[in-house]
ChimeraX commands (.cxc) that place a marker at each C-alpha (Angstrom):
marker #1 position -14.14,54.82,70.48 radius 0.5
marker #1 position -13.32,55.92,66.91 radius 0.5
marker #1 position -13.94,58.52,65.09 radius 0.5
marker #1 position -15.74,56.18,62.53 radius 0.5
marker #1 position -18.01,54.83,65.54 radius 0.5
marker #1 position -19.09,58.66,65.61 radius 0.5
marker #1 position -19.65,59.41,62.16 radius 0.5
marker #1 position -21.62,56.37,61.42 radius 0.5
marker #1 position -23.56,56.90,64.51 radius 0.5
marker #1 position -22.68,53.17,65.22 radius 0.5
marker #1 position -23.31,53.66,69.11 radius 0.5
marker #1 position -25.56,53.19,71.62 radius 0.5
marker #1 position -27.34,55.95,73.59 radius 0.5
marker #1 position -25.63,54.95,76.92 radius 0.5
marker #1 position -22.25,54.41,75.05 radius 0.5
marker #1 position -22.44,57.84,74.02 radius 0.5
marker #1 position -23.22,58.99,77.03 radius 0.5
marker #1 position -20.77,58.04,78.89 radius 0.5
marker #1 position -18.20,58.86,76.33 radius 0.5
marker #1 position -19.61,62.45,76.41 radius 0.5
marker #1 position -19.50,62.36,80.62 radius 0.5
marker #1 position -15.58,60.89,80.06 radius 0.5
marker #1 position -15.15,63.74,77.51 radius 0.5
marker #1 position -16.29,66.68,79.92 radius 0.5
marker #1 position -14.39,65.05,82.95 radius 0.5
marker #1 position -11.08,65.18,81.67 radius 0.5
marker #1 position -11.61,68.76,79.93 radius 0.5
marker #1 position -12.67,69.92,83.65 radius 0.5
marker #1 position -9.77,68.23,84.70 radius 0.5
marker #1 position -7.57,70.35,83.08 radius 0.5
marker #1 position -4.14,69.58,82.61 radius 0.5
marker #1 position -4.86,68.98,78.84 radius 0.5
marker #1 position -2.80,70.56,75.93 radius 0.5
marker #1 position -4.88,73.06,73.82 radius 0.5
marker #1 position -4.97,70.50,71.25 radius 0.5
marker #1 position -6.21,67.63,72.87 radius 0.5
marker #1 position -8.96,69.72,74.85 radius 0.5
marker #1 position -10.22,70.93,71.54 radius 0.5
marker #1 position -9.91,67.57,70.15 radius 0.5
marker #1 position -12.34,66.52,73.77 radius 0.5
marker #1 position -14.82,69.39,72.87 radius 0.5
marker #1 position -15.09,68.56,69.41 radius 0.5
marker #1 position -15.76,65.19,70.19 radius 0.5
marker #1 position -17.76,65.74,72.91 radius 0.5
marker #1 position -20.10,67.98,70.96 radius 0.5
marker #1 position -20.54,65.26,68.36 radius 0.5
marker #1 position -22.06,63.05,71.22 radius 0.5
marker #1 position -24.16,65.10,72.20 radius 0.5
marker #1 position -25.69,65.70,68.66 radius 0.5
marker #1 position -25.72,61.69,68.33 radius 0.5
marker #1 position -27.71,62.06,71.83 radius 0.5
marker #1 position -29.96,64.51,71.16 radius 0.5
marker #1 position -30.88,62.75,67.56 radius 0.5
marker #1 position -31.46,59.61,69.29 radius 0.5
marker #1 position -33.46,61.30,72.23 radius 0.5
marker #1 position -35.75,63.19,69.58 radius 0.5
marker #1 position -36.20,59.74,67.71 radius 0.5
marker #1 position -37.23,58.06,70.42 radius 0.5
marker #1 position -39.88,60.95,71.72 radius 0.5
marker #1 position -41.29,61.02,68.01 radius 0.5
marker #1 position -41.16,57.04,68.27 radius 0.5
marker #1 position -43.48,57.18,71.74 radius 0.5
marker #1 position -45.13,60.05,70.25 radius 0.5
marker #1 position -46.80,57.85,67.33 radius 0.5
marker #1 position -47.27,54.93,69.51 radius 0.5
marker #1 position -49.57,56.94,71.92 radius 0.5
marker #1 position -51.40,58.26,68.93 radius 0.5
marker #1 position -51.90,54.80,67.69 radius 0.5
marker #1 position -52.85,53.32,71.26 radius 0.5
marker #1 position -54.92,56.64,72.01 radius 0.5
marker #1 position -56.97,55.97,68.12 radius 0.5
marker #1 position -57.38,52.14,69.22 radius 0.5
marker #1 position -58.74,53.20,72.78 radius 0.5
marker #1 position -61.06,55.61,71.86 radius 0.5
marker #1 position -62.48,53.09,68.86 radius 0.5
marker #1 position -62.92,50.78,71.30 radius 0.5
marker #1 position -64.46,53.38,73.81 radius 0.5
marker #1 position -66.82,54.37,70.86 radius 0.5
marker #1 position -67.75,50.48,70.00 radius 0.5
marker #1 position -68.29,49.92,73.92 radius 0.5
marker #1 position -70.38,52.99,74.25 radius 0.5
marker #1 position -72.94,53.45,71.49 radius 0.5
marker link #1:1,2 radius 0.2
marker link #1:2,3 radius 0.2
marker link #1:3,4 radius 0.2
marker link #1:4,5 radius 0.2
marker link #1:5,6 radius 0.2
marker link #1:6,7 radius 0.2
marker link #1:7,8 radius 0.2
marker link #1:8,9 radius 0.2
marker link #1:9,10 radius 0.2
marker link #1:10,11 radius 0.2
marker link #1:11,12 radius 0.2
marker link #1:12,13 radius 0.2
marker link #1:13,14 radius 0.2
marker link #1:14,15 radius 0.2
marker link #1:15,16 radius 0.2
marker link #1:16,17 radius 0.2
marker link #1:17,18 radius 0.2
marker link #1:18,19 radius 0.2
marker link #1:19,20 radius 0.2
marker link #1:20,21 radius 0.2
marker link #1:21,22 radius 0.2
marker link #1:22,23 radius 0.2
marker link #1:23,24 radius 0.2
marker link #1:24,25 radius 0.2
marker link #1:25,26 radius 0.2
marker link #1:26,27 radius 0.2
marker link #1:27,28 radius 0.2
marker link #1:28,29 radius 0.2
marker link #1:29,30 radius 0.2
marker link #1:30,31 radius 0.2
marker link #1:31,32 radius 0.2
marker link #1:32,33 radius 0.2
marker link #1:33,34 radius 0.2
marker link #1:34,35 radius 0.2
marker link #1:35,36 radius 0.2
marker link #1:36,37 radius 0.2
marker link #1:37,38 radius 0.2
marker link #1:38,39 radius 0.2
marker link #1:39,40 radius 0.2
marker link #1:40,41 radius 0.2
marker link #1:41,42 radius 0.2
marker link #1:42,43 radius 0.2
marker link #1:43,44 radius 0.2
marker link #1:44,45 radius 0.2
marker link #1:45,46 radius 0.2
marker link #1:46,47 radius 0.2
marker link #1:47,48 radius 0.2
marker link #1:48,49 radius 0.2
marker link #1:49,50 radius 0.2
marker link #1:50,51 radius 0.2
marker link #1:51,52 radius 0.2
marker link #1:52,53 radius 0.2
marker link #1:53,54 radius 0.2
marker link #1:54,55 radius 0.2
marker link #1:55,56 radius 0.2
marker link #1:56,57 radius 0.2
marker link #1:57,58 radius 0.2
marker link #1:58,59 radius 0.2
marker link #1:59,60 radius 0.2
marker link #1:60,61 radius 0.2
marker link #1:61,62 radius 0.2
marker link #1:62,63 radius 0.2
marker link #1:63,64 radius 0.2
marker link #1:64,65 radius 0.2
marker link #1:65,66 radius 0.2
marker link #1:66,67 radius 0.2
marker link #1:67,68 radius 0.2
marker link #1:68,69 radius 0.2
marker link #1:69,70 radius 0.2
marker link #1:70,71 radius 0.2
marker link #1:71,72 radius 0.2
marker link #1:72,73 radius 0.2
marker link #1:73,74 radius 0.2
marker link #1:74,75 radius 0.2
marker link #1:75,76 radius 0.2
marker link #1:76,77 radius 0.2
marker link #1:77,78 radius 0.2
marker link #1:78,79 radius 0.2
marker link #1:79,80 radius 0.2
marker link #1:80,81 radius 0.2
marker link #1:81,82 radius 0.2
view
């Protein structure tokens, strides 16, 4: 995965994911060179931004469709019940 993918975010939740479990493995690993484990981190802590922006997107997504489905069911509810 490219740096590119990560800056424009063109990745999916699981891909990132799973590039951010690679990323911790092979820093717990060790074995590393200072350089490539901060290169790993710095990477690693881009995913999980990406994650945690898609996360909150998708809670604020669910969020509004409750609110609309909750509205519709109590109109209803109201129009049932007079």
């Amino acid at each position: 995965m490219s740096d590119s993918d990560l800056n424009n975010e063109n990745i999916t939740f699981e891909q990132a994911l799973s590039r951010l479990d690679e990323a911790v493995k092979a820093i717990e690993a060790g074995g590393l060179t200072l350089s490539q484990s901060t290169q790993l981190f710095e990477e690693g802590m881009k995913l999980a931004r990406i994650c945690s922006d898609m996360l909150n997107s998708a809670e604020l997504k669910i969020s509004r469709i409750r609110t609309a489905y909750g509205e519709q069911a109590s109109m209803v509810e109201d129009e049932m019940n007079p």
